[in-house]
N, CA, C and O atoms as a printed pandas DataFrame, in Angstrom:
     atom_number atom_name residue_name chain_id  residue_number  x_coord  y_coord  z_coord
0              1         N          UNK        A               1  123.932  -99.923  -84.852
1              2        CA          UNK        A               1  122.516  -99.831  -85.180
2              3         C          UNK        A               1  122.026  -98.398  -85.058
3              4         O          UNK        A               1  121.597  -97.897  -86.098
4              5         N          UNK        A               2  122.021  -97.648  -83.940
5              6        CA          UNK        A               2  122.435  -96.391  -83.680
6              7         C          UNK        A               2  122.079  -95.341  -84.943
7              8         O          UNK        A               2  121.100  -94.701  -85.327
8              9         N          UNK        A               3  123.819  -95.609  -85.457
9             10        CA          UNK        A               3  124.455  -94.767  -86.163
10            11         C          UNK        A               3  123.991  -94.864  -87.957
11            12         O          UNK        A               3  124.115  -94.064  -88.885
12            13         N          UNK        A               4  123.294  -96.560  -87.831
13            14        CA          UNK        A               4  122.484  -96.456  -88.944
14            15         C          UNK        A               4  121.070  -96.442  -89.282
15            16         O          UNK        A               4  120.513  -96.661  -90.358
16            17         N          UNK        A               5  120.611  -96.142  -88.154
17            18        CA          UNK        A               5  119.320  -95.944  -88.032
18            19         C          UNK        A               5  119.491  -94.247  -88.037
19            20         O          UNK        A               5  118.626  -93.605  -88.633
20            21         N          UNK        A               6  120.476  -93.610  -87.450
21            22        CA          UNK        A               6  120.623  -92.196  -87.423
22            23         C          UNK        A               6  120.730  -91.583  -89.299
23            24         O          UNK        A               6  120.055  -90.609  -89.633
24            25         N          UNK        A               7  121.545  -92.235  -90.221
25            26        CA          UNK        A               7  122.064  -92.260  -91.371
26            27         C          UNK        A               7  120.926  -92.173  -92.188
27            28         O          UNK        A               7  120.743  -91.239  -92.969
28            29         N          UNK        A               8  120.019  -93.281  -92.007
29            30        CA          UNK        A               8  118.808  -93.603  -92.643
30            31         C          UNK        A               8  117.735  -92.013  -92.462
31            32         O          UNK        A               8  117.504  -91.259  -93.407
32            33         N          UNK        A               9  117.331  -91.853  -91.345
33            34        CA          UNK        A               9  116.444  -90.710  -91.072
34            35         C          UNK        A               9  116.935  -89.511  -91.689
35            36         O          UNK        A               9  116.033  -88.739  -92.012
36            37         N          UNK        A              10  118.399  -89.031  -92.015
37            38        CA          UNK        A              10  118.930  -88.225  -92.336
38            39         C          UNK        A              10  118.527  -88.212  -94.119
39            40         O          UNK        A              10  117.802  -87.401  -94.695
40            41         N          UNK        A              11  119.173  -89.246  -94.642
41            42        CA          UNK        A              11  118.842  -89.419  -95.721
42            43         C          UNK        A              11  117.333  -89.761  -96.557
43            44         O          UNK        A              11  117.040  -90.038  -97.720
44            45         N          UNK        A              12  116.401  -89.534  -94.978
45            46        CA          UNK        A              12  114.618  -89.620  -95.843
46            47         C          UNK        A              12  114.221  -90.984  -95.868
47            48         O          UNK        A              12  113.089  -91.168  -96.314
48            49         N          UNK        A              13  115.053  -92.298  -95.394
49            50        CA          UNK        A              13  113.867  -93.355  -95.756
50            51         C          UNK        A              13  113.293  -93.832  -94.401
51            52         O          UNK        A              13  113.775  -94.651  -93.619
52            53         N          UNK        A              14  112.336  -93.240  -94.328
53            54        CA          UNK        A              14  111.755  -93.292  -92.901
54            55         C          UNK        A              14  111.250  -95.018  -92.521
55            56         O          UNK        A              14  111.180  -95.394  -91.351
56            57         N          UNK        A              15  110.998  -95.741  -93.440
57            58        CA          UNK        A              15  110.355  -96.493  -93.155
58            59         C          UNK        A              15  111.862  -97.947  -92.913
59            60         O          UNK        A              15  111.784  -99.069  -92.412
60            61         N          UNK        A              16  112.757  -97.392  -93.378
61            62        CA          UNK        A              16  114.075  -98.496  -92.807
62            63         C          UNK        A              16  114.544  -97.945  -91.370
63            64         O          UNK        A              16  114.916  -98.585  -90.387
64            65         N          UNK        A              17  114.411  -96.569  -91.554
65            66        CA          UNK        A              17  115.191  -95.629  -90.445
66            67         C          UNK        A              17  114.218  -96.171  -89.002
67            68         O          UNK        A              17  114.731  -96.355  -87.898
68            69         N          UNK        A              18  112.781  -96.359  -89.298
69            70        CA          UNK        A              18  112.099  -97.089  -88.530
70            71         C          UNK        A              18  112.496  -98.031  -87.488
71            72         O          UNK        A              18  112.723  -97.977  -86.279
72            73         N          UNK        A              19  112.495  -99.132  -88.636
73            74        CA          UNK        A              19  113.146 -100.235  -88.622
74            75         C          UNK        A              19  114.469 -100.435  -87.824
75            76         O          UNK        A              19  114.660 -101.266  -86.936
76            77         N          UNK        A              20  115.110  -99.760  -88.180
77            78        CA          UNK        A              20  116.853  -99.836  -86.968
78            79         C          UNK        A              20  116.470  -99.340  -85.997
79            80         O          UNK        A              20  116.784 -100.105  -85.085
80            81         N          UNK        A              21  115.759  -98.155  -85.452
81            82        CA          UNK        A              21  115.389  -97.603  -84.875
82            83         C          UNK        A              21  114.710  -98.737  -83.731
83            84         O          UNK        A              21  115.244  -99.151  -82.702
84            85         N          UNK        A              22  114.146  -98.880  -83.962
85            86        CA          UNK        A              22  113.310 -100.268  -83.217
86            87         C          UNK        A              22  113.943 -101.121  -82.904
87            88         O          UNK        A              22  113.767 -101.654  -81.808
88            89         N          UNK        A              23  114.978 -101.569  -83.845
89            90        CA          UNK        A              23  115.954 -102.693  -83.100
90            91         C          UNK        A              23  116.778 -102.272  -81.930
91            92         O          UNK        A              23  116.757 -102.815  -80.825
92            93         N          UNK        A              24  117.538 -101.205  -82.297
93            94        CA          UNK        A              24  118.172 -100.074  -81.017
94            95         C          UNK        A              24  117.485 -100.237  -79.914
95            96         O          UNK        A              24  117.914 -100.568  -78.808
96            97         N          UNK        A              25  116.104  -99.931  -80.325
97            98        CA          UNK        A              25  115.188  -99.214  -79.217
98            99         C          UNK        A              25  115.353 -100.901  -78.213
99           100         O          UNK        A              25  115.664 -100.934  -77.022
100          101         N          UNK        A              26  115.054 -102.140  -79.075
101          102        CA          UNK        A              26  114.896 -103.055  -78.369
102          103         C          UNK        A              26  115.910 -103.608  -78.162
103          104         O          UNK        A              26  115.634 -104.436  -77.293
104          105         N          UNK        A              27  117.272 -103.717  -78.484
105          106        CA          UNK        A              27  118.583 -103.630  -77.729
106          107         C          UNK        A              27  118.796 -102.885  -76.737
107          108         O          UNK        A              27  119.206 -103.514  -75.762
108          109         N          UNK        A              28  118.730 -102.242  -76.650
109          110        CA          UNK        A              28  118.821 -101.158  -75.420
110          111         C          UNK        A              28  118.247 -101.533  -74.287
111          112         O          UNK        A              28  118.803 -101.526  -73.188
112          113         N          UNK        A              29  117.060 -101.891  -74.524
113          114        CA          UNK        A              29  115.586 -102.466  -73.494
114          115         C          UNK        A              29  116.505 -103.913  -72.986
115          116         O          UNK        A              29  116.473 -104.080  -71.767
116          117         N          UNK        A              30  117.120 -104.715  -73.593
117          118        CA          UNK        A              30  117.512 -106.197  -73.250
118          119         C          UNK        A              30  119.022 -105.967  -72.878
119          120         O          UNK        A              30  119.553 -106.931  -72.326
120          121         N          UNK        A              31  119.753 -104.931  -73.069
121          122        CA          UNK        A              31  121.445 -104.807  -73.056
122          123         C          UNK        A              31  121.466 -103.851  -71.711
123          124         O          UNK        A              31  122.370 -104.098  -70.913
124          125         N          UNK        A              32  120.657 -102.903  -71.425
125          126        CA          UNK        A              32  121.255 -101.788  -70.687
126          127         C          UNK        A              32  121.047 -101.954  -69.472
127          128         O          UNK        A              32  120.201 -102.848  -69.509
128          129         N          UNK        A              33  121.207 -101.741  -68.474
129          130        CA          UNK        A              33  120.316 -101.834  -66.820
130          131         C          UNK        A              33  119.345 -101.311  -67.151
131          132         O          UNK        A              33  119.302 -100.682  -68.209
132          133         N          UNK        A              34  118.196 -101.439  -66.259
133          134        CA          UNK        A              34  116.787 -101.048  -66.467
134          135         C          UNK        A              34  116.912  -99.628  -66.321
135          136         O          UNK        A              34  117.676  -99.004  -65.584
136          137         N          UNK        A              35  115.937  -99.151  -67.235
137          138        CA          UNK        A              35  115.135  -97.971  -66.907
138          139         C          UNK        A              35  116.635  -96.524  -67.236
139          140         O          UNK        A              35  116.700  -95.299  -67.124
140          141         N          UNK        A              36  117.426  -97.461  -67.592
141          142        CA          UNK        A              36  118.934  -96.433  -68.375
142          143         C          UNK        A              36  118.420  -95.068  -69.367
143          144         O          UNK        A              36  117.626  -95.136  -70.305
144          145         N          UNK        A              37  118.931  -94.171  -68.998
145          146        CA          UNK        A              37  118.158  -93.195  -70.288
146          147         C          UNK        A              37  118.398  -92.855  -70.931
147          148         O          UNK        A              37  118.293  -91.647  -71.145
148          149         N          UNK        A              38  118.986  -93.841  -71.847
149          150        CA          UNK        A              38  119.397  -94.532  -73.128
150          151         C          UNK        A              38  118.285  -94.803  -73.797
151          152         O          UNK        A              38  117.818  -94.419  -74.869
152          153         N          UNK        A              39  117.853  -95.737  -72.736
153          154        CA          UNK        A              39  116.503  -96.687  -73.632
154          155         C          UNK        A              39  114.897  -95.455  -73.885
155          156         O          UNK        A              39  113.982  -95.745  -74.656
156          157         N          UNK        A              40  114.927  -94.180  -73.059
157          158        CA          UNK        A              40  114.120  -93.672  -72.708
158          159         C          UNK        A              40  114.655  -92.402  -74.338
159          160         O          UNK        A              40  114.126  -91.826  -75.289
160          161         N          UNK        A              41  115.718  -92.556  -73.832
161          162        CA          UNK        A              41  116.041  -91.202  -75.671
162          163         C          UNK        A              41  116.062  -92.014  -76.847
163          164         O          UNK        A              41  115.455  -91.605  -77.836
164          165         N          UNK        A              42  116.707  -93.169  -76.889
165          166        CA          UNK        A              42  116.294  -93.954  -77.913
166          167         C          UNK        A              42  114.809  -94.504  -78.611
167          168         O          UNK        A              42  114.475  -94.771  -79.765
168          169         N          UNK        A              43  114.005  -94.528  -77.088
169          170        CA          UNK        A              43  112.533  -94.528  -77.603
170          171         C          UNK        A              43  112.226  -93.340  -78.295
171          172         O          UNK        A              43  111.415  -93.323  -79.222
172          173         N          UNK        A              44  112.744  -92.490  -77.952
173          174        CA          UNK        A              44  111.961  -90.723  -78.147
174          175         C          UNK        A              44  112.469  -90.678  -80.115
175          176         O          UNK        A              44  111.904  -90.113  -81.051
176          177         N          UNK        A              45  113.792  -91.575  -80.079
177          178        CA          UNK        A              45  113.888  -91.105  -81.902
178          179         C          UNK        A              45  112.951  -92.333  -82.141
179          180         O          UNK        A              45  111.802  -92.015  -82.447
180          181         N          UNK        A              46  113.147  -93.351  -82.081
181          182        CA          UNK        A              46  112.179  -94.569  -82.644
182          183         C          UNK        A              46  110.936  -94.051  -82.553
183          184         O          UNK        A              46  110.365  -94.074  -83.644
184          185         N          UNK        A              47  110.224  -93.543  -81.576
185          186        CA          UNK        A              47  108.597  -92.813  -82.080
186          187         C          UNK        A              47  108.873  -91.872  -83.332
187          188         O          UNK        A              47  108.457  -92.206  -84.441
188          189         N          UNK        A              48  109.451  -90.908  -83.174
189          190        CA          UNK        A              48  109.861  -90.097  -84.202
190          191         C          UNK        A              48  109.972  -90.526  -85.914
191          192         O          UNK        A              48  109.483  -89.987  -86.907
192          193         N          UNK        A              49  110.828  -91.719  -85.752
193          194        CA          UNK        A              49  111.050  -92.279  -86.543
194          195         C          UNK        A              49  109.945  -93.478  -87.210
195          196         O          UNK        A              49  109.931  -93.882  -88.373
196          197         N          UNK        A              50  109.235  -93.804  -86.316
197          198        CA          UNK        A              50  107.736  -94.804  -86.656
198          199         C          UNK        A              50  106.982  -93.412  -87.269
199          200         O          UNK        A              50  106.737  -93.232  -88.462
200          201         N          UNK        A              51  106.713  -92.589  -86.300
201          202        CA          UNK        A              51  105.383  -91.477  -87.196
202          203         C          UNK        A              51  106.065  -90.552  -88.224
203          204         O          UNK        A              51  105.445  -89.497  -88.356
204          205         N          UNK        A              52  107.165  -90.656  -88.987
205          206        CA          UNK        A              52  107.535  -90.430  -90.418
206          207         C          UNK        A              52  107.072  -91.651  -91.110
207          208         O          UNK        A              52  106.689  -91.449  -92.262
208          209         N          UNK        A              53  107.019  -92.808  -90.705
209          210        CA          UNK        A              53  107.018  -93.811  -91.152
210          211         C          UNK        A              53  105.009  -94.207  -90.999
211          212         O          UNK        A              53  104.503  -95.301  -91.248
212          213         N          UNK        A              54  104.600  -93.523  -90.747
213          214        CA          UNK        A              54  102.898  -93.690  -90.553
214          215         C          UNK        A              54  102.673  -94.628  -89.958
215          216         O          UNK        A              54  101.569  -95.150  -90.117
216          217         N          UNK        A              55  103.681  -95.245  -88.988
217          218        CA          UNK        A              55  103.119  -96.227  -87.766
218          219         C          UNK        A              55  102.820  -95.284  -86.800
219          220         O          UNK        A              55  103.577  -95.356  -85.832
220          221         N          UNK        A              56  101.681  -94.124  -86.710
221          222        CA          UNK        A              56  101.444  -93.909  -85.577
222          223         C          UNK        A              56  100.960  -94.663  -84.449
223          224         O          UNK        A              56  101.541  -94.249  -83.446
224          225         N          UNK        A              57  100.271  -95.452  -84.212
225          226        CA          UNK        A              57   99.929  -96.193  -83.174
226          227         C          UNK        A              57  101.328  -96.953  -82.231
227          228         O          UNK        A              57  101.670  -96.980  -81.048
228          229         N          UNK        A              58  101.717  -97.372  -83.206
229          230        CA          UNK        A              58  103.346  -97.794  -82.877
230          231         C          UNK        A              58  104.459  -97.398  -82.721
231          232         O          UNK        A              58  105.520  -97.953  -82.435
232          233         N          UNK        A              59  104.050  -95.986  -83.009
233          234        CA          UNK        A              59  105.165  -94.723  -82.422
234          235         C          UNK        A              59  104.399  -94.298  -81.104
235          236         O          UNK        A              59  105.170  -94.144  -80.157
236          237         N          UNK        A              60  102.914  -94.046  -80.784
237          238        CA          UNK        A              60  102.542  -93.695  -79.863
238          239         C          UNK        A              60  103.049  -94.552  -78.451
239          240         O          UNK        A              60  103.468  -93.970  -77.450
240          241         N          UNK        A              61  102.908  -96.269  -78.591
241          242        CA          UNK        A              61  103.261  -97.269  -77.910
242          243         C          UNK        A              61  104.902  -96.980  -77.467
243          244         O          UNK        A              61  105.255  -97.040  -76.289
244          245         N          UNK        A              62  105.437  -96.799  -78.100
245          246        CA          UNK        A              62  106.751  -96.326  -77.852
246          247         C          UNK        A              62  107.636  -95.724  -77.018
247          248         O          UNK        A              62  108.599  -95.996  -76.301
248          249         N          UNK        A              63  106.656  -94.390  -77.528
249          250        CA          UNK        A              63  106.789  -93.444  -77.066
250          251         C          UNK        A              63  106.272  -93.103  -75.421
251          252         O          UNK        A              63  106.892  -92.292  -74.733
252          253         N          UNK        A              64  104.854  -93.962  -74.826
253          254        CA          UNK        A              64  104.557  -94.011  -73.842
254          255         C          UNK        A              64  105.623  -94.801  -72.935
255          256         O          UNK        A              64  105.699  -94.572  -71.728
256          257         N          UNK        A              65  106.420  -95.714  -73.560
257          258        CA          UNK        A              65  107.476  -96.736  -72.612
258          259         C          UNK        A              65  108.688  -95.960  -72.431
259          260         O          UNK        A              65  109.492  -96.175  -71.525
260          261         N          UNK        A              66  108.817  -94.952  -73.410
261          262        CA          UNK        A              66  109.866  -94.132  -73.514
262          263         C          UNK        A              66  109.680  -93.271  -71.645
263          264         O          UNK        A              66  110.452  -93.351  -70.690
264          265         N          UNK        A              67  108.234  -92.461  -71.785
265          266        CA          UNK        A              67  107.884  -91.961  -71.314
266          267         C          UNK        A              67  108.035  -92.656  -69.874
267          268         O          UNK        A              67  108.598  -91.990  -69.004
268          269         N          UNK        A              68  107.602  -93.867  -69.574
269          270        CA          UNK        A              68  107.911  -94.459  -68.574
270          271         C          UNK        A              68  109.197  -94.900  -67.765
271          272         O          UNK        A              68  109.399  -94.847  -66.551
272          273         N          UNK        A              69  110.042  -95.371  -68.834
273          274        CA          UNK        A              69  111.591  -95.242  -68.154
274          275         C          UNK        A              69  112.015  -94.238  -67.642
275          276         O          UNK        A              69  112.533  -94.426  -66.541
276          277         N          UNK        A              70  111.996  -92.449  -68.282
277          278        CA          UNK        A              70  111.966  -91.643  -67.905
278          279         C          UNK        A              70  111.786  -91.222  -67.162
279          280         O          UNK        A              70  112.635  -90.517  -66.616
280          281         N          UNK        A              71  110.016  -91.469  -66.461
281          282        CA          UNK        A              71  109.155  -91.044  -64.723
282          283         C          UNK        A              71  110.411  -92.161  -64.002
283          284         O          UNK        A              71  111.007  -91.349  -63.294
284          285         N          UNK        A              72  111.118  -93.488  -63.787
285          286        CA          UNK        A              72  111.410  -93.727  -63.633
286          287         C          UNK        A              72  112.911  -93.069  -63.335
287          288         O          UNK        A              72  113.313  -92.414  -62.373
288          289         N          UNK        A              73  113.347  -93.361  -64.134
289          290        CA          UNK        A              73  114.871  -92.313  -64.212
290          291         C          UNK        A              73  114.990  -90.894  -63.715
291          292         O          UNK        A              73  116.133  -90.527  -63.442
292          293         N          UNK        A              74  114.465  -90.436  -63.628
293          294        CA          UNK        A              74  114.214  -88.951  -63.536
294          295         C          UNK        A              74  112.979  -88.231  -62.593
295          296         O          UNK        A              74  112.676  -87.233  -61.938
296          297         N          UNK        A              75  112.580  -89.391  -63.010
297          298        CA          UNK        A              75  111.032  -88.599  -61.838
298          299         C          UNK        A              75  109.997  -88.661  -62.621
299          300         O          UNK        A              75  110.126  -88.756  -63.842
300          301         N          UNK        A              76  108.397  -88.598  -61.794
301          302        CA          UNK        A              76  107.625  -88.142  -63.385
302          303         C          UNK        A              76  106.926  -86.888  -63.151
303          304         O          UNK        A              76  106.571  -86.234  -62.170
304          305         N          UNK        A              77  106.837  -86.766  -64.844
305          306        CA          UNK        A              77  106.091  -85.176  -64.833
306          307         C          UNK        A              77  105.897  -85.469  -66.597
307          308         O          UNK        A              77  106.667  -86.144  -67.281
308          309         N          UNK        A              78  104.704  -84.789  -67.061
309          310        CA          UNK        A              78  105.046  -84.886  -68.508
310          311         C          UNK        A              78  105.706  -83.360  -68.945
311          312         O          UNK        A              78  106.137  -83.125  -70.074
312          313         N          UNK        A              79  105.696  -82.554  -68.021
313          314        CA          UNK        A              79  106.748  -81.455  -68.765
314          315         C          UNK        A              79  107.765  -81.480  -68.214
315          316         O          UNK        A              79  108.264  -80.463  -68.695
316          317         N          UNK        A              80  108.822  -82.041  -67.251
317          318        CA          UNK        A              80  109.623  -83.241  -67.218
318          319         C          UNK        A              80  110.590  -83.449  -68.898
319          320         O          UNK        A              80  111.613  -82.996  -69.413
320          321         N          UNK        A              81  109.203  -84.665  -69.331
321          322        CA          UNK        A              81  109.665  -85.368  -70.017
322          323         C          UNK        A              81  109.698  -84.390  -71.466
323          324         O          UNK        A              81  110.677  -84.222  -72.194
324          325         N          UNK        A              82  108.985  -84.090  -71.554
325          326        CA          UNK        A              82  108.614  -82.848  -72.835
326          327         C          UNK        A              82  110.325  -81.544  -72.675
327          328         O          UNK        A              82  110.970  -81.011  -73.578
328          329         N          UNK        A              83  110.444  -81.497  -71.673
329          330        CA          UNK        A              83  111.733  -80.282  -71.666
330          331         C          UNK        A              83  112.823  -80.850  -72.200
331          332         O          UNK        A              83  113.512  -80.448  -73.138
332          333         N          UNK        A              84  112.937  -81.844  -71.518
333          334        CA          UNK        A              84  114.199  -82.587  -72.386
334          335         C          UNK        A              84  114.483  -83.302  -73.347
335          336         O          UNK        A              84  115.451  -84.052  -73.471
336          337         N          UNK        A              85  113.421  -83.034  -74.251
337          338        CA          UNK        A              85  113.371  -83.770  -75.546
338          339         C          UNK        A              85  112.061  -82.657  -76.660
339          340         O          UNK        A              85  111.167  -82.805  -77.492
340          341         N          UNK        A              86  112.740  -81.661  -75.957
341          342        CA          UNK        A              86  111.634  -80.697  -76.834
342          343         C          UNK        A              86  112.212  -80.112  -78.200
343          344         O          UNK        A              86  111.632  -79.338  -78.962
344          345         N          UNK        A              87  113.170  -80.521  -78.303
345          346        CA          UNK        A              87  114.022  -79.903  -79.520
346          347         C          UNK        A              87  113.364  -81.657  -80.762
347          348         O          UNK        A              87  113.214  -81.747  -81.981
348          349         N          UNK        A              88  113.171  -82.660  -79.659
349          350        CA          UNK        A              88  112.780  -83.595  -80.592
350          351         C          UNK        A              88  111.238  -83.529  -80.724
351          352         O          UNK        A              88  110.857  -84.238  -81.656
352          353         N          UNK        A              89  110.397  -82.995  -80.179
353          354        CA          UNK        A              89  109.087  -82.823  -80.031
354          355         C          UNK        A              89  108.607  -81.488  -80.736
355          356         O          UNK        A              89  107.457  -81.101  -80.946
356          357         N          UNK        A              90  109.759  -80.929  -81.024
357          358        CA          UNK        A              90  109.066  -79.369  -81.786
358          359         C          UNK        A              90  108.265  -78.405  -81.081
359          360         O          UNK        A              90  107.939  -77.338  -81.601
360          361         N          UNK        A              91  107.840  -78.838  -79.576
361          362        CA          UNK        A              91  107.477  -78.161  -78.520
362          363         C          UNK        A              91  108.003  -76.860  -78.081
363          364         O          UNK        A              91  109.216  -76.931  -77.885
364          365         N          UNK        A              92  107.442  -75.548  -77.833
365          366        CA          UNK        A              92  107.916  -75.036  -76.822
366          367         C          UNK        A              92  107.919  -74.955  -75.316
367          368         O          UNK        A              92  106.738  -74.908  -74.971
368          369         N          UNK        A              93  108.562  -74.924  -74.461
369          370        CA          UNK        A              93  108.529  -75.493  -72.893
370          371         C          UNK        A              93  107.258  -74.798  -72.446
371          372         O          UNK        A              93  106.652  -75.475  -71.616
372          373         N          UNK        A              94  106.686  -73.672  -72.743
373          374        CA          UNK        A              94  105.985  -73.508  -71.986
374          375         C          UNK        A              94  104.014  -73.410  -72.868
375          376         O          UNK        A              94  103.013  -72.694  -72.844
376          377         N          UNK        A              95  104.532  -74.679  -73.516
377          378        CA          UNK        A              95  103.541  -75.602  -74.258
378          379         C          UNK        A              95  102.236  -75.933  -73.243
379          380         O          UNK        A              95  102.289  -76.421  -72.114
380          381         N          UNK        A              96  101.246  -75.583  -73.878
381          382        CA          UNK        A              96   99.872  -76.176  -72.124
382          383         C          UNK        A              96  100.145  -77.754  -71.633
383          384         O          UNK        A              96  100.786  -78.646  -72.188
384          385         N          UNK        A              97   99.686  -77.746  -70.851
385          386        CA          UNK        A              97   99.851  -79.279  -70.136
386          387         C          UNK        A              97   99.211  -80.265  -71.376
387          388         O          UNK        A              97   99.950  -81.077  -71.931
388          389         N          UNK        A              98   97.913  -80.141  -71.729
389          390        CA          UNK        A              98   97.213  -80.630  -72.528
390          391         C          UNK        A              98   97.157  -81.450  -73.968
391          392         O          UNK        A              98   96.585  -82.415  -74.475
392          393         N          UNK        A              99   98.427  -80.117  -74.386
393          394        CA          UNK        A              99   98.850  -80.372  -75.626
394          395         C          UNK        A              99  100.218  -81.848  -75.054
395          396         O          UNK        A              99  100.539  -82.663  -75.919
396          397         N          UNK        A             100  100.706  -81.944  -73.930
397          398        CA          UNK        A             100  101.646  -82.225  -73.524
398          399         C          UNK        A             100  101.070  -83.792  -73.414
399          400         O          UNK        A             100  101.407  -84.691  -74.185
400          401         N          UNK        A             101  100.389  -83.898  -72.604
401          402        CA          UNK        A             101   99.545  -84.880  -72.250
402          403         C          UNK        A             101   99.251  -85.669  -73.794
403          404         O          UNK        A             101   99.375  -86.887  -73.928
404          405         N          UNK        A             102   98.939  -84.962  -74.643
405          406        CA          UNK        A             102   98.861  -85.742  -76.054
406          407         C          UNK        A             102   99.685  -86.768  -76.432
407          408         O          UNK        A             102   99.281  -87.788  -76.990
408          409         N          UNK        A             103  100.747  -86.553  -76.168
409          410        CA          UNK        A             103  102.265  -87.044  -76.815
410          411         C          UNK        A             103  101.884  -88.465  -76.447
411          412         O          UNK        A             103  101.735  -89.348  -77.291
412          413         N          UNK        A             104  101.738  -88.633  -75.176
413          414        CA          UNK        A             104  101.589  -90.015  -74.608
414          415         C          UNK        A             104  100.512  -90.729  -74.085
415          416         O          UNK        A             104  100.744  -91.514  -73.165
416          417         N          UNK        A             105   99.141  -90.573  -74.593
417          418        CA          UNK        A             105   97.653  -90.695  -74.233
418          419         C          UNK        A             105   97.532  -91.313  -75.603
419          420         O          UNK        A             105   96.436  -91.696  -76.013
């Protein structure tokens, strides 16, 4: 699912690439031990992949659970979570808190 949800985004159809994306995202959530950060990077392309797809609201939702496994896994902080997924966020690290705070508000 993964690897074709990865295939899809590559090739532009955002709105299937979505779609696998989400299933992943929710395999992961039901297959992995909790709070694995798997399920927390897999959220991070599935938002990605919803707001190509103009589900923002439903990339935002996502993306906040993403965000949560993460404080979990790792600790929380939102620049934390923003450093290690800033190459997927288009962020630079030393981005204001504010703008940071967006991602997941």
């Amino acid at each position: 699912t993964i690897q074709k949800a990865a295939a899809l985004q590559s090739n532009g159809d955002a709105s299937e690439a979505a779609e696998a994306w989400l299933t992943a995202v929710l395999a992961a959530s039901e297959w992995l031990p909790p709070n694995d950060e798997q399920v927390a990077a897999i959220g991070v392309q599935c938002a990605k992949a919803l707001a190509h797809a103009d589900g923002l609201e439903a990339a935002r939702a996502i993306l906040k659970a993403a965000y949560a496994s993460h404080c979990i896994s790792f600790g929380p902080g939102i620049r934390l979570f923003a450093r290690r997924y800033e190459r997927d966020f288009l962020l630079p690290p030393e981005a204001p808190e504010e703008l940071l705070e967006t991602l997941i508000t």
